[in-house]
N, C-alpha and C positions, 0 to 999 in steps of 0.2 A: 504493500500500500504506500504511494505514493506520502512524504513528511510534510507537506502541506497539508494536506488532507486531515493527514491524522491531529496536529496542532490546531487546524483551522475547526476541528470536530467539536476540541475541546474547550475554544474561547465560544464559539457558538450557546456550547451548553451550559458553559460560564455564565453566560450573559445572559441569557434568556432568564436563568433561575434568580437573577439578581436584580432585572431589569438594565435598561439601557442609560448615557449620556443624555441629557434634556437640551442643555445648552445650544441654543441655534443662532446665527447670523446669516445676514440677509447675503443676498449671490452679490458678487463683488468686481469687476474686471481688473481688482490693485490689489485684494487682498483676501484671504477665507478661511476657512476655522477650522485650529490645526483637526487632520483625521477625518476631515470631511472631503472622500475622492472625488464620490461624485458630484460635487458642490451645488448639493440642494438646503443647504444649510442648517444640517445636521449632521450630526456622528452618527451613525448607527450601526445594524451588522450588514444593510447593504454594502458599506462602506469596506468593512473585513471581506465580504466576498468580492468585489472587484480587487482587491488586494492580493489576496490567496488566488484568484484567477490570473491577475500577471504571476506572479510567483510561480504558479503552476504548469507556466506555459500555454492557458485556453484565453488568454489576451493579451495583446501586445499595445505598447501608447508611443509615439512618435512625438505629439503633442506638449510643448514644454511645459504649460500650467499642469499639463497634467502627471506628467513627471516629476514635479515638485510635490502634488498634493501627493503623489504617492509615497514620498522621501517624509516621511512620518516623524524622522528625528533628525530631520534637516544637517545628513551627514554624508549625502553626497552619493551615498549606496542605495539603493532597494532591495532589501532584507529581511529577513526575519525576525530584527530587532525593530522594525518597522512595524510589523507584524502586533510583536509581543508590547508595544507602545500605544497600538490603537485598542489594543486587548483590553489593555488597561483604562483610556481615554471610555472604553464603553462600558466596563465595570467600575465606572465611578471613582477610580482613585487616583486619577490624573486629569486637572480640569484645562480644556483644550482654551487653549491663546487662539489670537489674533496674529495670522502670519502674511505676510508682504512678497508678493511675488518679485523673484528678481530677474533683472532687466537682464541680464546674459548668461551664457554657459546652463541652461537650465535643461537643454533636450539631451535625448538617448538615441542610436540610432534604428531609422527604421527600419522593418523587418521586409526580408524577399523573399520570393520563391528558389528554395534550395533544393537539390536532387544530391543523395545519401546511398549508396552503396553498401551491402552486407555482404561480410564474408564469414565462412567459416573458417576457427579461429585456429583451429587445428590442421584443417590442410592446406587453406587458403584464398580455398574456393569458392570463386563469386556465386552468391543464393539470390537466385533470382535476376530480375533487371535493378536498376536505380529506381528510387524510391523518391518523389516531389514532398515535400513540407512548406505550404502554399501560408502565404504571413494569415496568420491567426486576425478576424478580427479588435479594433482597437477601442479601448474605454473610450466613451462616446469624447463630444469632445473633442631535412635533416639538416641542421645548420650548429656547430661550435657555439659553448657556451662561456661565456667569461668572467673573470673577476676584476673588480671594476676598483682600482687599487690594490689594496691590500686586499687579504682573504678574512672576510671576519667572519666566515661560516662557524658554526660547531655542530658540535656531534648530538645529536638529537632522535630519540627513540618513544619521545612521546606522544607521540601522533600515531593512534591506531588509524586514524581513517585515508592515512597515506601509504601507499603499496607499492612494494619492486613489483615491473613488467619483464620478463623477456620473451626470447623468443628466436625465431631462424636467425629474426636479420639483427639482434643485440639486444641491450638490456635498456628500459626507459624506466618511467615513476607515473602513478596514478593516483587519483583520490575517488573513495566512495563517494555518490550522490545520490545513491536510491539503493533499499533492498537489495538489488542483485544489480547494480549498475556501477561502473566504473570511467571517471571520464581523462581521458591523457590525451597526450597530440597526437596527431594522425602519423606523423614521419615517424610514431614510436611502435605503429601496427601494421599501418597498410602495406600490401605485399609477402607481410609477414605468415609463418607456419609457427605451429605448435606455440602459441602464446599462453604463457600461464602467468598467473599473479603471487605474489608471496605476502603472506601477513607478517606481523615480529609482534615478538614482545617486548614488556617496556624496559626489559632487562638488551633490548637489541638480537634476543635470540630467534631466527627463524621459528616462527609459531606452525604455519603450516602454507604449502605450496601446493596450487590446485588449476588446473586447466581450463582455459575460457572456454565457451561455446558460441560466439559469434561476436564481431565485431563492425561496427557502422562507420563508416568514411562520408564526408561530404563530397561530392562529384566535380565540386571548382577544384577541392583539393588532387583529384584523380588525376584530371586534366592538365593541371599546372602545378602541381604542389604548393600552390599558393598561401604566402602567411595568413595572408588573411581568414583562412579555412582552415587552417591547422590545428583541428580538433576531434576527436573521435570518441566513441562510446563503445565500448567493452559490456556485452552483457555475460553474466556470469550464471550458474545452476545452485550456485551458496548463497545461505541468507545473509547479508552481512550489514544487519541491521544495528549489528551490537557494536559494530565497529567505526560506525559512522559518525565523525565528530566537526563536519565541516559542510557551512549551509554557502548558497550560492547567493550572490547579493549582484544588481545590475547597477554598475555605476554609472551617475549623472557624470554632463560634461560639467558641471560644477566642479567636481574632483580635479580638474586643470587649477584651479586656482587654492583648492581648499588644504594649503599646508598643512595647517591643524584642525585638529578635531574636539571638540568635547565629547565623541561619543566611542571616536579610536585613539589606539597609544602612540603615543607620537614617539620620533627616533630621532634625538638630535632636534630636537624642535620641530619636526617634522610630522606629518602623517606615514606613520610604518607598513613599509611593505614587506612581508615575510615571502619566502619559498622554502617549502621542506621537501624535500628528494630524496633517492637512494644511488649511492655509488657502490656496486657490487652490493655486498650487504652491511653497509655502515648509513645510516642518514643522517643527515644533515640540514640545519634550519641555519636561511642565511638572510638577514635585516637590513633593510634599505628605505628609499625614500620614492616616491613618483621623479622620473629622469624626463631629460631632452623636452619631446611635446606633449610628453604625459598619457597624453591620452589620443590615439584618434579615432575615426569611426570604430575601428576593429581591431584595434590593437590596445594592449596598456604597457607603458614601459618604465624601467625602474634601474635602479644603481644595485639592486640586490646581487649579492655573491652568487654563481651558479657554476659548477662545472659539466662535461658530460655525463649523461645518468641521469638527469636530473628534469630531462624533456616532459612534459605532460607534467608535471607537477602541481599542486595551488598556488596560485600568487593570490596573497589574503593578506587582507589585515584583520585587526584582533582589539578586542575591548578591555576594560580591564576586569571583567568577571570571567575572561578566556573565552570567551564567545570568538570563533573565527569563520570570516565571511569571506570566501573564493571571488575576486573579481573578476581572475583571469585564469589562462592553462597554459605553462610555461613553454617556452619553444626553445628559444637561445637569443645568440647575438645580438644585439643589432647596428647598425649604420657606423662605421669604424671603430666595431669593438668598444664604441663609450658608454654601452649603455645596454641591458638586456631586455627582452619581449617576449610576449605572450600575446595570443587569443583573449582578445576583451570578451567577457563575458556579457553578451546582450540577449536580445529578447529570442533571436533565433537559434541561440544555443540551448537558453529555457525549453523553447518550445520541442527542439530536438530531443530530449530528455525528460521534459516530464509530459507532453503531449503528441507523442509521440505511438500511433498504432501500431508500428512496424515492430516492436520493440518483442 
């Protein structure tokens, strides 16, 4: 069962048994009240359900007001602390502000028609033809990885929901995103045979090592290998529910500007960028800041430490109750080695993943 769902089930039943937010303000085109998406001017649980529908992948928004009202604690991400904020806002223990749309950096980018490829993950073999994922309705409304100076990675083994890939064509890193879903970059599978995953314990000891059952490529990636598609999804036959410790969060282009954060740990005065990887079987977590343009359509980029091994990995930041939100899925390099990149996480990777029938 999809982790929106199951969250989304239980602030629903929350709030029903407690009643709702009263607070209302009128429709505004300069301002609206915080947790009100649809901005009928109220809080309510329509509000949580258009929420947990982007989240979910069954809605996508292009639209910048509307991308803000979704940014619930105005941090730049849409998340699941977004989520657990309006939760709140509707069971009465947080009473919603008066928030101010702002004049720039506020959209997401919009969703295409993408065509996805399955293979099997064992021989290799294309199932089927290419697979369309057509943009979801919208609220109305293999490349070297670097160390970027010095190396300030460490050794890091506690992150169950990050996992060694290999396979024929060499070894990458993944992070759980669902029950039996695994998400890494595409250059860490496609082409690839006999892909298996490996869990660890937090002692760093191999936990247990199990073989994938089919793997999803995007078709721009096929065609071109192109960065900007460089993302893939691994489905598995194990539950790996227990192990899942890292929620996906879509960052606004606000995030170009937002050095710091009141709601993530900042690095150096900075808003923190983490990546945790595996190099053979040692991991490693390495801290950085947003780099170069930051952000653009489809990419996020960063000063973080990375070496090879570490491809598909999370690019996340983190709060300080250790809530950690995936922006991105690490790739390597970029543009004269000053600086690394990943796969931004936007609404078409959501939808790849959690709306996704092919699956």
């Amino acid at each position: 069962m999809n982790i929106f769902k199951k969250i989304t089930a239980g602030i629903v039943a929350g709030a029903m048994s407690v009643g709702m937010a009263s607070t209302t303000v009128s429709a505004n085109s300069t301002n609206y009240l915080r947790g009100d998406i649809d901005g009928d001017g109220t809080v309510a649980l329509t509000d949580l359900a258009y929420l947990a529908n982007f989240l979910s992948g069954n809605k996508g928004s292009a639209d910048n007001h509307m991308s803000q009202r979704l940014d619930v604690d105005m941090s730049g991400i849409i998340d699941i602390l977004d989520q657990n904020m309006l939760s709140q806002i509707i069971l009465g223990s947080i009473t919603p502000n008066t928030i101010y749309y702002e004049s720039t950096n506020n959209g997401i980018p919009a969703q295409n028609t993408l065509y996805y490829q399955k293979f099997d993950a064992q021989t290799g073999g294309q199932i089927g033809s290419a697979y369309p994922l057509s943009p979801v309705s919208t609220i109305p409304n293999y490349a070297p990885k670097g160390i970027i100076g010095t190396d300030d990675r460490y050794i890091d083994y506690s992150n169950s929901g990050v996992v060694r890939i290999t396979s024929s064509i060499g070894q990458g890193s993944g992070f759980i995103v669902d029950d039996n879903l695994i998400l890494t970059a595409a250059h860490v599978v496609y082409g690839a045979t006999n892909v298996s995953y490996t869990l660890f314990n937090a002692n760093g000891t191999p936990k247990a090592t199990y073989s994938a059952a089919s793997y999803h490529v995007p078709s721009n990636y096929i065609s071109g290998s192109d960065v900007d598609y460089d993302y893939a999804l691994i489905v598995v036959n194990q539950d790996l529910s227990d192990y899942r410790v890292i929620n996906l969060g879509v960052s606004r282009d606000k995030l170009k500007n937002n050095i710091t954060s009141s709601v993530y740990l900042n690095y150096a005065s900075k808003l923190g960028i983490y990546v945790t990887g595996y190099v053979s079987n040692t991991g490693y977590t390495g801290i950085g800041n947003l780099a170069n343009n930051y952000l653009t359509n489809t990419l996020v980029q960063y000063n973080t430490d990375t070496v090879p091994g570490e491809s598909g990995s999370p690019v996340y930041v983190k709060t300080s109750s250790g809530d950690m939100i995936a922006i991105g899925v690490h790739r390597g390099v970029g543009v004269a080695n000053s600086y690394n990149q990943g796969k931004r996480i936007d609404t078409d990777v959501i939808h790849f993943i959690y709306n996704n029938p092919n699956i």
